[in-house]
Biopython code that builds the backbone (N, CA, C, O; Angstrom):
import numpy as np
from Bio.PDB.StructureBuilder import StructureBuilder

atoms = [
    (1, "UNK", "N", (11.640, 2.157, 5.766)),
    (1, "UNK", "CA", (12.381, 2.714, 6.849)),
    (1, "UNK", "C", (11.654, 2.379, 8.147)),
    (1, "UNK", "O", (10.430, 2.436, 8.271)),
    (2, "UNK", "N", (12.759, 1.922, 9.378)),
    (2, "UNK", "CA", (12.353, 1.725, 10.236)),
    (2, "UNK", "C", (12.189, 2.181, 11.361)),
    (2, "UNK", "O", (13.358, 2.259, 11.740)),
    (3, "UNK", "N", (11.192, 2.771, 12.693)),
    (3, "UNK", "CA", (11.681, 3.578, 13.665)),
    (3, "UNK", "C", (10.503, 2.581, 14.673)),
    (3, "UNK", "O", (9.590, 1.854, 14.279)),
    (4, "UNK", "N", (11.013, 2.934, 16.257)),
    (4, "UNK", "CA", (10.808, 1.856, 16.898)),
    (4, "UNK", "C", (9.009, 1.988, 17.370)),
    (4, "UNK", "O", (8.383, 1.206, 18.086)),
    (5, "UNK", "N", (8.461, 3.351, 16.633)),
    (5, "UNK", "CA", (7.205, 3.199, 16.897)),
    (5, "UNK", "C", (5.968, 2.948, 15.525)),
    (5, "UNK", "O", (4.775, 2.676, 15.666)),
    (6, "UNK", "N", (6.560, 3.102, 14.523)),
    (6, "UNK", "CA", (6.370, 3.186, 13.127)),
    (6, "UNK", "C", (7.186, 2.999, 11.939)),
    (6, "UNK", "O", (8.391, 3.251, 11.953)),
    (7, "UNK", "N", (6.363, 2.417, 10.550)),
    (7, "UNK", "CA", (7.524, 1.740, 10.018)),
    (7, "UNK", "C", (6.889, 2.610, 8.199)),
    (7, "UNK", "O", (5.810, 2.489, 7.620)),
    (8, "UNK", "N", (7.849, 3.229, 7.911)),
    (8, "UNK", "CA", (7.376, 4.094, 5.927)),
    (8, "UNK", "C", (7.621, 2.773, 5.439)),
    (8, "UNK", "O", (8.346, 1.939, 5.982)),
    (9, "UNK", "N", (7.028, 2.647, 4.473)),
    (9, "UNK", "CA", (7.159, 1.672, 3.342)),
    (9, "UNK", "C", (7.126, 3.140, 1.833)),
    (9, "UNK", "O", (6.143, 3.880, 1.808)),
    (10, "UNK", "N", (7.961, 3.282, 1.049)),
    (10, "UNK", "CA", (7.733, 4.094, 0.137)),
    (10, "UNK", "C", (8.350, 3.518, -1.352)),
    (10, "UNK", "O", (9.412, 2.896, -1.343)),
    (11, "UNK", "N", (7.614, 3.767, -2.633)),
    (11, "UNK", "CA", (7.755, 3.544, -4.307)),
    (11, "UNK", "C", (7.519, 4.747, -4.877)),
    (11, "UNK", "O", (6.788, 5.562, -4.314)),
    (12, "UNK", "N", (7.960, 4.938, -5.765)),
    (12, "UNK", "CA", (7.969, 6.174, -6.969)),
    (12, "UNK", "C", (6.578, 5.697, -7.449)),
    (12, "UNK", "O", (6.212, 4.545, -7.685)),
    (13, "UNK", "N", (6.003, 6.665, -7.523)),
    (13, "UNK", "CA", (4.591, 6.374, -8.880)),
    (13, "UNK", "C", (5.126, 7.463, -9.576)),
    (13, "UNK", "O", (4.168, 8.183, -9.294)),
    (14, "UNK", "N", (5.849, 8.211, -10.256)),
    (14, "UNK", "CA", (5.706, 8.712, -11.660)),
    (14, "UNK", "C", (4.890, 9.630, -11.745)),
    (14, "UNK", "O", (4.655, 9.859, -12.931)),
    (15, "UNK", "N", (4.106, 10.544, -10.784)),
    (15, "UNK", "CA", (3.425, 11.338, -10.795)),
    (15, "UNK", "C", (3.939, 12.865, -10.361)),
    (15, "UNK", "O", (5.165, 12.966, -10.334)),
    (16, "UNK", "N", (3.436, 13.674, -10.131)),
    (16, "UNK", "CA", (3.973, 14.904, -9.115)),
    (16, "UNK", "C", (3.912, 15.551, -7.761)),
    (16, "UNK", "O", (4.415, 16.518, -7.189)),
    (17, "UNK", "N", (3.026, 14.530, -7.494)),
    (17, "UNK", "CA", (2.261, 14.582, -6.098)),
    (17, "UNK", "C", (2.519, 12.966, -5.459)),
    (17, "UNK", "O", (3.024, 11.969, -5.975)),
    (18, "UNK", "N", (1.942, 13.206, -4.141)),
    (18, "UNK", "CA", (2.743, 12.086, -3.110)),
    (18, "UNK", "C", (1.089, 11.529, -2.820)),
    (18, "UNK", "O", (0.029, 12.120, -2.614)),
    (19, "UNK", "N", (1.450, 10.217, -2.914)),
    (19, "UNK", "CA", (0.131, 9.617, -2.309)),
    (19, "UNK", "C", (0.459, 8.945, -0.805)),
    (19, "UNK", "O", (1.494, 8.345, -0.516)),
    (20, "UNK", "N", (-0.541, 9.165, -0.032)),
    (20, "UNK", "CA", (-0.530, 8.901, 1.636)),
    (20, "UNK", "C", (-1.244, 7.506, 1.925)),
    (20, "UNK", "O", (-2.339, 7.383, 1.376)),
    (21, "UNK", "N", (-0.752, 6.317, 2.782)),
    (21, "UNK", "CA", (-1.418, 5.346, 2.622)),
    (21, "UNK", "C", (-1.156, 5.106, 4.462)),
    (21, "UNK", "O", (-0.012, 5.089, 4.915)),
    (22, "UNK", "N", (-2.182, 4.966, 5.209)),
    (22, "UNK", "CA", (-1.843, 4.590, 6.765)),
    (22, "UNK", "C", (-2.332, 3.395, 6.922)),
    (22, "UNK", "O", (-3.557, 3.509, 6.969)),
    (23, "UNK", "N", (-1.889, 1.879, 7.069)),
    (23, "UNK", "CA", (-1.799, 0.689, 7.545)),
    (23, "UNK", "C", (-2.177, 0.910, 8.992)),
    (23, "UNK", "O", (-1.143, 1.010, 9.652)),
    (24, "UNK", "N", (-2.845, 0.979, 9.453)),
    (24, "UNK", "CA", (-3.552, 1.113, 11.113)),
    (24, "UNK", "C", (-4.139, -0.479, 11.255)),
    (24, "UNK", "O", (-5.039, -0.889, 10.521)),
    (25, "UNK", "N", (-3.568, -1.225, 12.192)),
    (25, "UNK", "CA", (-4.235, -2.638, 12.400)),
    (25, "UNK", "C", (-5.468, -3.059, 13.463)),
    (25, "UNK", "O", (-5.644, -2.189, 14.316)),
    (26, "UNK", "N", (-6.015, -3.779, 13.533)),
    (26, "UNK", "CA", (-6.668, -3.776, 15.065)),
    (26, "UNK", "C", (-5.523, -4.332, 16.291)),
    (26, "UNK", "O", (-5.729, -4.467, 17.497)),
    (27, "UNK", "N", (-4.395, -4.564, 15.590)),
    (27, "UNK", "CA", (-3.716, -4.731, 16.791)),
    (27, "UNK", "C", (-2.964, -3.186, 18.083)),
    (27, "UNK", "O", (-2.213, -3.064, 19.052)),
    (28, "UNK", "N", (-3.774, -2.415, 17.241)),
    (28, "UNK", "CA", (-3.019, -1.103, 17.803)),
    (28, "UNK", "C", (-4.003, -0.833, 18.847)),
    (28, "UNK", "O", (-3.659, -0.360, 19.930)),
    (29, "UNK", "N", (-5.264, -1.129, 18.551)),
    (29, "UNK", "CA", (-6.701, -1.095, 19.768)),
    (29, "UNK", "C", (-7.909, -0.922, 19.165)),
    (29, "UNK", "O", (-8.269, -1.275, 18.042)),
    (30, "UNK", "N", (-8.450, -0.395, 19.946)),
    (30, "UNK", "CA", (-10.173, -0.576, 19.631)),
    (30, "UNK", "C", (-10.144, 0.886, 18.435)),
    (30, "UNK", "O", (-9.258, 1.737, 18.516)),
    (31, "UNK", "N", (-11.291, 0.952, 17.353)),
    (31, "UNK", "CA", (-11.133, 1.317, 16.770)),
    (31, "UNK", "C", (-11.335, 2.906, 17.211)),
    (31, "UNK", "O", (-11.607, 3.569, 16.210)),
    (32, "UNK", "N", (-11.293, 3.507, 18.117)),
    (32, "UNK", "CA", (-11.111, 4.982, 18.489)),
    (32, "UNK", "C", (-9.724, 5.536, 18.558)),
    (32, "UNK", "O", (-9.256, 6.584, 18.111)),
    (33, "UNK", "N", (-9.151, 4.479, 19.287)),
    (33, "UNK", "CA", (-7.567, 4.272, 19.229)),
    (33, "UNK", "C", (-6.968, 4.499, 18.003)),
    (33, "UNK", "O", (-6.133, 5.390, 17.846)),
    (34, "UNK", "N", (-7.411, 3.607, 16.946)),
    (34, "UNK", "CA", (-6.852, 3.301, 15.964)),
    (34, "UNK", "C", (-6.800, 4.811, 14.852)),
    (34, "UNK", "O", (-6.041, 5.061, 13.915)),
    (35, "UNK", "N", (-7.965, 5.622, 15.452)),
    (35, "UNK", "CA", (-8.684, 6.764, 14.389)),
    (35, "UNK", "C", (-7.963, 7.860, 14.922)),
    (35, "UNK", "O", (-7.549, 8.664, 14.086)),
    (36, "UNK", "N", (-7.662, 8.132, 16.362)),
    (36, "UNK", "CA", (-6.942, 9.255, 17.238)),
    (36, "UNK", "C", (-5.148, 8.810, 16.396)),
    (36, "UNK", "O", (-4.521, 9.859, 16.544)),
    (37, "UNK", "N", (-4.522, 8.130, 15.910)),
    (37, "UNK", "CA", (-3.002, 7.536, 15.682)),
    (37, "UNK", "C", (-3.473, 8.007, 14.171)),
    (37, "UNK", "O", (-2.993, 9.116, 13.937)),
    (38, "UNK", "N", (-4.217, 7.537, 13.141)),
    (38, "UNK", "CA", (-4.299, 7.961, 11.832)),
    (38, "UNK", "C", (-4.339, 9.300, 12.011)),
    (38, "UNK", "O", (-3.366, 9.864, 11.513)),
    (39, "UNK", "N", (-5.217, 10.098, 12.613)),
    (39, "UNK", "CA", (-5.814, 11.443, 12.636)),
    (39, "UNK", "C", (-4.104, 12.368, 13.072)),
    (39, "UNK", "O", (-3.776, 13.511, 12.754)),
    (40, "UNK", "N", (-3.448, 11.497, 13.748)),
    (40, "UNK", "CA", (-2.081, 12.207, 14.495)),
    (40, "UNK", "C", (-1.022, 11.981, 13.428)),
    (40, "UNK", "O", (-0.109, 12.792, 13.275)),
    (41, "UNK", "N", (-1.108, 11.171, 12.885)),
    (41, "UNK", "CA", (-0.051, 10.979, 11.140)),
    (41, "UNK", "C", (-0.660, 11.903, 10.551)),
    (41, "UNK", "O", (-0.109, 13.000, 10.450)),
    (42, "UNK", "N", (-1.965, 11.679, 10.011)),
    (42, "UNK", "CA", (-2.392, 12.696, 9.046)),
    (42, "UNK", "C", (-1.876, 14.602, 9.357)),
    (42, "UNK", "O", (-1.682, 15.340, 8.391)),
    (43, "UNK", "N", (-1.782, 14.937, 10.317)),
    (43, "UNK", "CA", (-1.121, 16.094, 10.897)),
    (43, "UNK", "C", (-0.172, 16.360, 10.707)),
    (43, "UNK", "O", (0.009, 17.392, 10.061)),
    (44, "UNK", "N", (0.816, 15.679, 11.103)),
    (44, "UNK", "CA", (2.207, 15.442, 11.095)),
    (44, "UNK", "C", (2.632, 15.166, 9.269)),
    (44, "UNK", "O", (3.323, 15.942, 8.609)),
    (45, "UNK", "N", (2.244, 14.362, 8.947)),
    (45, "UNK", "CA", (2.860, 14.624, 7.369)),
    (45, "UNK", "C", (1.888, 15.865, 6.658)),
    (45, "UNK", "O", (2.057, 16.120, 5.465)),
    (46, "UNK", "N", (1.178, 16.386, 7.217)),
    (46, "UNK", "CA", (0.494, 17.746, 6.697)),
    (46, "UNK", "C", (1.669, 19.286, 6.808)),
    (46, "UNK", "O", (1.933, 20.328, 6.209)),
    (47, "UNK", "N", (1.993, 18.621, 7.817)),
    (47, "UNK", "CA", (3.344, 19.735, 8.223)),
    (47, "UNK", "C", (4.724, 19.516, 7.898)),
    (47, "UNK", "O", (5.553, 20.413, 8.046)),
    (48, "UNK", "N", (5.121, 17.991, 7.318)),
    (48, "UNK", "CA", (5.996, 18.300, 6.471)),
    (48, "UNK", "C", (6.184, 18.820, 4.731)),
    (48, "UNK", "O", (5.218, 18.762, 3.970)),
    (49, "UNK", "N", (7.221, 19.197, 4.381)),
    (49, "UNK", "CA", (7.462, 18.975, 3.120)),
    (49, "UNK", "C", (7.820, 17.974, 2.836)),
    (49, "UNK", "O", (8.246, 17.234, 3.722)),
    (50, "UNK", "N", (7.788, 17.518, 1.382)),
    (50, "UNK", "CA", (8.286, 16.137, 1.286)),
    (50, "UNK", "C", (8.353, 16.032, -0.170)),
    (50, "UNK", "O", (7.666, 16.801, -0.842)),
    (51, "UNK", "N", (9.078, 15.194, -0.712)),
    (51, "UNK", "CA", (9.718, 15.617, -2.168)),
    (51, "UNK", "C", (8.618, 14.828, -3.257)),
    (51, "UNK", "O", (8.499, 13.649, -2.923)),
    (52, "UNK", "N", (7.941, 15.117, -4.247)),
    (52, "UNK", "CA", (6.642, 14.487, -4.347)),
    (52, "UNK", "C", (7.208, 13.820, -5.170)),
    (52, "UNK", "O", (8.299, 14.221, -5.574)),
    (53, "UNK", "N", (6.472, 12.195, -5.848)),
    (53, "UNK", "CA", (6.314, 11.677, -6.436)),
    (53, "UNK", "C", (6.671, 10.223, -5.944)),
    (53, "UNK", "O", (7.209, 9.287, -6.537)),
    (54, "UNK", "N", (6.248, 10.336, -4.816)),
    (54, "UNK", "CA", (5.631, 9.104, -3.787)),
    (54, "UNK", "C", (4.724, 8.507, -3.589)),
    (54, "UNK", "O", (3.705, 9.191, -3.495)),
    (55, "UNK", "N", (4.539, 6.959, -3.413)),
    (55, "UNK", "CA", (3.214, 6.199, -2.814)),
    (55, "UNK", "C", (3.825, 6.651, -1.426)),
    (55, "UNK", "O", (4.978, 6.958, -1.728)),
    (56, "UNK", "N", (3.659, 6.875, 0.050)),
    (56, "UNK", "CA", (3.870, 6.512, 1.045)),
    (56, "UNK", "C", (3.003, 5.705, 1.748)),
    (56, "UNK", "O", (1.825, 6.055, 1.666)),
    (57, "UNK", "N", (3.289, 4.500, 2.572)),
    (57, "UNK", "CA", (2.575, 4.112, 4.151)),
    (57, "UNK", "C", (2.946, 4.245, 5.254)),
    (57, "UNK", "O", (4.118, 4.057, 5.578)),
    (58, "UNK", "N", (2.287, 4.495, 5.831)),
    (58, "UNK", "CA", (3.088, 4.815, 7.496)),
    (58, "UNK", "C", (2.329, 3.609, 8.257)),
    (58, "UNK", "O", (1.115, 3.477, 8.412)),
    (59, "UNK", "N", (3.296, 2.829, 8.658)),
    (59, "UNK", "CA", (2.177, 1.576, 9.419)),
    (59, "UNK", "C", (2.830, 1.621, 10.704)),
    (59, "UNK", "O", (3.971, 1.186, 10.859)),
    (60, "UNK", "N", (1.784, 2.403, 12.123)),
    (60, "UNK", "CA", (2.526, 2.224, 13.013)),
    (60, "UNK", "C", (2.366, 1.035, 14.377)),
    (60, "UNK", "O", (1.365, 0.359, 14.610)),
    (61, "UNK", "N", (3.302, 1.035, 14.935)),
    (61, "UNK", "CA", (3.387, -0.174, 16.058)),
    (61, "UNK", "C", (2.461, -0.067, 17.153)),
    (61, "UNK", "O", (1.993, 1.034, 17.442)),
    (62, "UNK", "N", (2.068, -1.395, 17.966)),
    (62, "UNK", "CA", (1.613, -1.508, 19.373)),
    (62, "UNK", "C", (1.975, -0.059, 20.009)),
    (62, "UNK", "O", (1.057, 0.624, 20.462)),
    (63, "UNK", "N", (3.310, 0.409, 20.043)),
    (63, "UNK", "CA", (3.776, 1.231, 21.297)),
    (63, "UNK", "C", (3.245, 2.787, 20.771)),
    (63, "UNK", "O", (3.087, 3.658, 21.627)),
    (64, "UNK", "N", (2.973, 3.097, 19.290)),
    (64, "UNK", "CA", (2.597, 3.979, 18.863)),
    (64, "UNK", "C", (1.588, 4.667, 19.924)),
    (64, "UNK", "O", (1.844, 5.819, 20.272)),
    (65, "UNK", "N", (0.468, 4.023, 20.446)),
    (65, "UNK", "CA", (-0.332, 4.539, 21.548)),
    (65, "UNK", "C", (-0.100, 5.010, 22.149)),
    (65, "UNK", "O", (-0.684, 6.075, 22.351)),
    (66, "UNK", "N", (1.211, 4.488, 23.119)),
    (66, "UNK", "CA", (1.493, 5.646, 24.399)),
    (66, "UNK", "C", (2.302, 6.631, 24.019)),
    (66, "UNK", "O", (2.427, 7.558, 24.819)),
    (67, "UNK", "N", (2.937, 6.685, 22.924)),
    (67, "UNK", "CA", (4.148, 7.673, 22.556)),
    (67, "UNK", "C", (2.957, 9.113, 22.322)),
    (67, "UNK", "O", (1.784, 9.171, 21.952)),
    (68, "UNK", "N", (4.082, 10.251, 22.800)),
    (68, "UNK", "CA", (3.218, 11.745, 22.801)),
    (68, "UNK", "C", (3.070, 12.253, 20.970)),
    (68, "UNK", "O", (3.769, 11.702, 20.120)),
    (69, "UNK", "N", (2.764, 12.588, 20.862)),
    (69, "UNK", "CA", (2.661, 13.859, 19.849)),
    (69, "UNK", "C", (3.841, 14.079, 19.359)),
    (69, "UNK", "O", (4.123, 13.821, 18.188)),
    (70, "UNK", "N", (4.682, 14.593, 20.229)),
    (70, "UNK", "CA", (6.367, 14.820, 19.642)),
    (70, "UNK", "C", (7.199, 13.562, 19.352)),
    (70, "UNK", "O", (8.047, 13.503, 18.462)),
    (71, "UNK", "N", (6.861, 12.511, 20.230)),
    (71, "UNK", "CA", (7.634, 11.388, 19.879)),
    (71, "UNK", "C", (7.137, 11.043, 18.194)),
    (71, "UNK", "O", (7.904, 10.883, 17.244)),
    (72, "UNK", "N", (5.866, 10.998, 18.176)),
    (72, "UNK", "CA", (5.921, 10.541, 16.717)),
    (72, "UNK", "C", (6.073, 11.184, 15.721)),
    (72, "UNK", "O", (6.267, 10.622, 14.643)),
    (73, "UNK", "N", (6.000, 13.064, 15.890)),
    (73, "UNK", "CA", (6.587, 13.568, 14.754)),
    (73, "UNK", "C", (7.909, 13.121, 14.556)),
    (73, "UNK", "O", (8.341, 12.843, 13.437)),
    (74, "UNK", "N", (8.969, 12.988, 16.217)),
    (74, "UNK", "CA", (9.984, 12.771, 15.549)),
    (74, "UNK", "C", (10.037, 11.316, 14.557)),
    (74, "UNK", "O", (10.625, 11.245, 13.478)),
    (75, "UNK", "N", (9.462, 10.481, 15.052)),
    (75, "UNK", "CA", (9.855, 8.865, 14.437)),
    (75, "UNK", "C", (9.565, 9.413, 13.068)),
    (75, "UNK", "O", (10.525, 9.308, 12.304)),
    (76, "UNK", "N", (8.478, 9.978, 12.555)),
    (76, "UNK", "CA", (7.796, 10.400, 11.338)),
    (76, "UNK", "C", (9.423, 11.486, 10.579)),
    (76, "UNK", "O", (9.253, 11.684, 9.376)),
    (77, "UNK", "N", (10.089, 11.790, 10.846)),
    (77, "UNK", "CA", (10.712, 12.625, 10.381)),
    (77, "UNK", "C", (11.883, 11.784, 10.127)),
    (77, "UNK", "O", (12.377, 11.478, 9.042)),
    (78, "UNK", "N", (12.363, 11.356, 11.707)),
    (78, "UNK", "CA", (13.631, 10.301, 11.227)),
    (78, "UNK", "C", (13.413, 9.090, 10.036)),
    (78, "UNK", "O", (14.287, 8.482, 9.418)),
    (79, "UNK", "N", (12.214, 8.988, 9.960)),
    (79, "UNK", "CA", (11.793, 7.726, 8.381)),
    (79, "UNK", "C", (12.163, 8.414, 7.001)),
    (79, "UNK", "O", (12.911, 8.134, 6.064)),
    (80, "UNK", "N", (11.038, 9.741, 7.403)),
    (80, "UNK", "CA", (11.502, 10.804, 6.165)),
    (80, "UNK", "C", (13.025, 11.253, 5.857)),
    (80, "UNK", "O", (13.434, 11.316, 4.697)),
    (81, "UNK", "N", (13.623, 11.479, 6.677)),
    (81, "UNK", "CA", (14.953, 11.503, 6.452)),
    (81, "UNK", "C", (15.859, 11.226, 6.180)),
    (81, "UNK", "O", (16.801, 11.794, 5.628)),
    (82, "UNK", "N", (15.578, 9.729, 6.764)),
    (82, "UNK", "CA", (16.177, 8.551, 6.009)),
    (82, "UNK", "C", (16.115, 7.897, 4.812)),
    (82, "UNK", "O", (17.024, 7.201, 4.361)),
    (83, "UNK", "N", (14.737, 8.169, 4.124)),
    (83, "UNK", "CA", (14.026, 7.779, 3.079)),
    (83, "UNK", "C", (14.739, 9.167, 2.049)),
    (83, "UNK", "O", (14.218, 9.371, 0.952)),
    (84, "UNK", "N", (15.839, 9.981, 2.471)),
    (84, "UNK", "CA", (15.455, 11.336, 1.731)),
    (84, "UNK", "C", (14.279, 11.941, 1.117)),
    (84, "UNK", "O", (14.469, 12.760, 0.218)),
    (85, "UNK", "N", (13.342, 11.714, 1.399)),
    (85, "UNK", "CA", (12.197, 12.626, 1.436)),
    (85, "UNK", "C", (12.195, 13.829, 1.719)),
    (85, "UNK", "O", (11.335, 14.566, 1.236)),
    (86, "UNK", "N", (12.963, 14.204, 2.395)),
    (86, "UNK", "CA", (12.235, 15.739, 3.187)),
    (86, "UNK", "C", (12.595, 16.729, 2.228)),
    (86, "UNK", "O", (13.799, 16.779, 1.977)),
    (87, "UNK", "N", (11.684, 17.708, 1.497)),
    (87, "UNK", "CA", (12.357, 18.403, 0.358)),
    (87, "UNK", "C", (12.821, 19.821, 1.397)),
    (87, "UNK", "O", (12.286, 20.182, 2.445)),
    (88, "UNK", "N", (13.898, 20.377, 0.732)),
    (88, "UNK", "CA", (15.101, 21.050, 1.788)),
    (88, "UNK", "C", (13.570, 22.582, 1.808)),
    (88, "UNK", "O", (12.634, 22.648, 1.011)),
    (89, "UNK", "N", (13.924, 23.761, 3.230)),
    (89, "UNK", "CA", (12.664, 24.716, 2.378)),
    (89, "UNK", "C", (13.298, 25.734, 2.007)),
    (89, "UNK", "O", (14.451, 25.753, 2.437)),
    (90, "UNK", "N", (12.966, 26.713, 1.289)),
    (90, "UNK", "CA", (13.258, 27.556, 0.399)),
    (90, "UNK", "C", (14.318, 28.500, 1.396)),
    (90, "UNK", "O", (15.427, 28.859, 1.001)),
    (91, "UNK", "N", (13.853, 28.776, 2.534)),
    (91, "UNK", "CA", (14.940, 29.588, 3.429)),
    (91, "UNK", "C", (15.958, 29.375, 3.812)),
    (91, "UNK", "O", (16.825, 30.241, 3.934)),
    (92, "UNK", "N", (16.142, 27.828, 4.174)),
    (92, "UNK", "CA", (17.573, 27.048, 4.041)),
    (92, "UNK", "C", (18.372, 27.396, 2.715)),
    (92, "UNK", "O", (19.406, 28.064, 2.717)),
    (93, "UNK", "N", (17.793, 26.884, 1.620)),
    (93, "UNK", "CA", (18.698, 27.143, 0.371)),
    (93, "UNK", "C", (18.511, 28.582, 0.210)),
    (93, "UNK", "O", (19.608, 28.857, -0.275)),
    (94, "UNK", "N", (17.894, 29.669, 0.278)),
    (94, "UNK", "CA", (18.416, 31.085, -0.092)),
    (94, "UNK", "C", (19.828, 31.585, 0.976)),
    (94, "UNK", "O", (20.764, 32.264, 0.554)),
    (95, "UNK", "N", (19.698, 31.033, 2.524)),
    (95, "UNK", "CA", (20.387, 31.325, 3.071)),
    (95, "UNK", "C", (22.151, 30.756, 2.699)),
    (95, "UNK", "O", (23.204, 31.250, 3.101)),
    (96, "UNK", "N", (21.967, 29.771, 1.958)),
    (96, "UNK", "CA", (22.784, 29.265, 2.151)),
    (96, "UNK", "C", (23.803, 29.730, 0.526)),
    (96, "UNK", "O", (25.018, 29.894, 0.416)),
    (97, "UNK", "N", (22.771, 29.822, -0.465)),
    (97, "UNK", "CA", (23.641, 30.567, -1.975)),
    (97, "UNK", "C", (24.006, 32.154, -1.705)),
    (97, "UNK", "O", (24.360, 32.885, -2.630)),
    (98, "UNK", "N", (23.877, 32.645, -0.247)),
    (98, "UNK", "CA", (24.033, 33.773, -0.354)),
    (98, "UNK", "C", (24.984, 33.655, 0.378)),
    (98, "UNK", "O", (24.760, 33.259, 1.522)),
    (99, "UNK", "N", (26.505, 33.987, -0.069)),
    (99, "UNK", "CA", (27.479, 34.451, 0.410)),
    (99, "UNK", "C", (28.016, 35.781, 0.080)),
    (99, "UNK", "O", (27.900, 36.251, -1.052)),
    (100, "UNK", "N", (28.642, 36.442, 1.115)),
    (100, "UNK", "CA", (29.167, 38.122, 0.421)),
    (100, "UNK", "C", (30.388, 37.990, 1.522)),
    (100, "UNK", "O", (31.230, 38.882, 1.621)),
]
sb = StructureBuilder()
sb.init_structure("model")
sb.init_model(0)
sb.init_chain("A")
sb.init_seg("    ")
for serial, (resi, resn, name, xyz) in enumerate(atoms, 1):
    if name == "N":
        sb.init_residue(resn, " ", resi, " ")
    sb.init_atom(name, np.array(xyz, "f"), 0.0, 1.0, " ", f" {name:<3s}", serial, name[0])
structure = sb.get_structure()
């Protein structure tokens, strides 16, 4: 999945849990750069749910640098979303089998 600051690459491994893989290049900058953008994924998929039994990579772009905090949760979410990943959370579905 593609978004214009970062790109998921995702496979089933057969497991129950999701494995996390971040592709960070030296083309993104010097390596402080590169550690502040991993350190800001690593966050961001810490705070989603996500339906396990995933390899994921998140490999993000040149422009990844200047984008804020919110820009890349969103890109990070619109991948997940697209990827159907995002597992639904428990308050959505109670709200929603409860009709009277």
């Amino acid at each position: 999945m593609r978004h214009r600051l970062l790109s998921l690459g995702l496979r089933p491994n057969g497991l129950g849990h999701n494995r996390l893989g971040y592709a960070v290049g030296r083309r993104i900058g010097p390596a402080v750069v590169r550690n502040r953008v991993r350190r800001r994924l690593r966050e961001i998929l810490r705070a989603l749910t996500l339906t396990p039994g995933f390899d994921l990579v998140l490999t993000p772009g040149p422009q990844t640098v200047l984008a804020t905090f919110d820009d890349l949760r969103e890109a990070v979410h619109y991948c997940a979303a697209r990827a159907n990943l995002l597992f639904p959370s428990p308050t959505k579905t109670q709200n929603l089998t409860k009709t009277t």
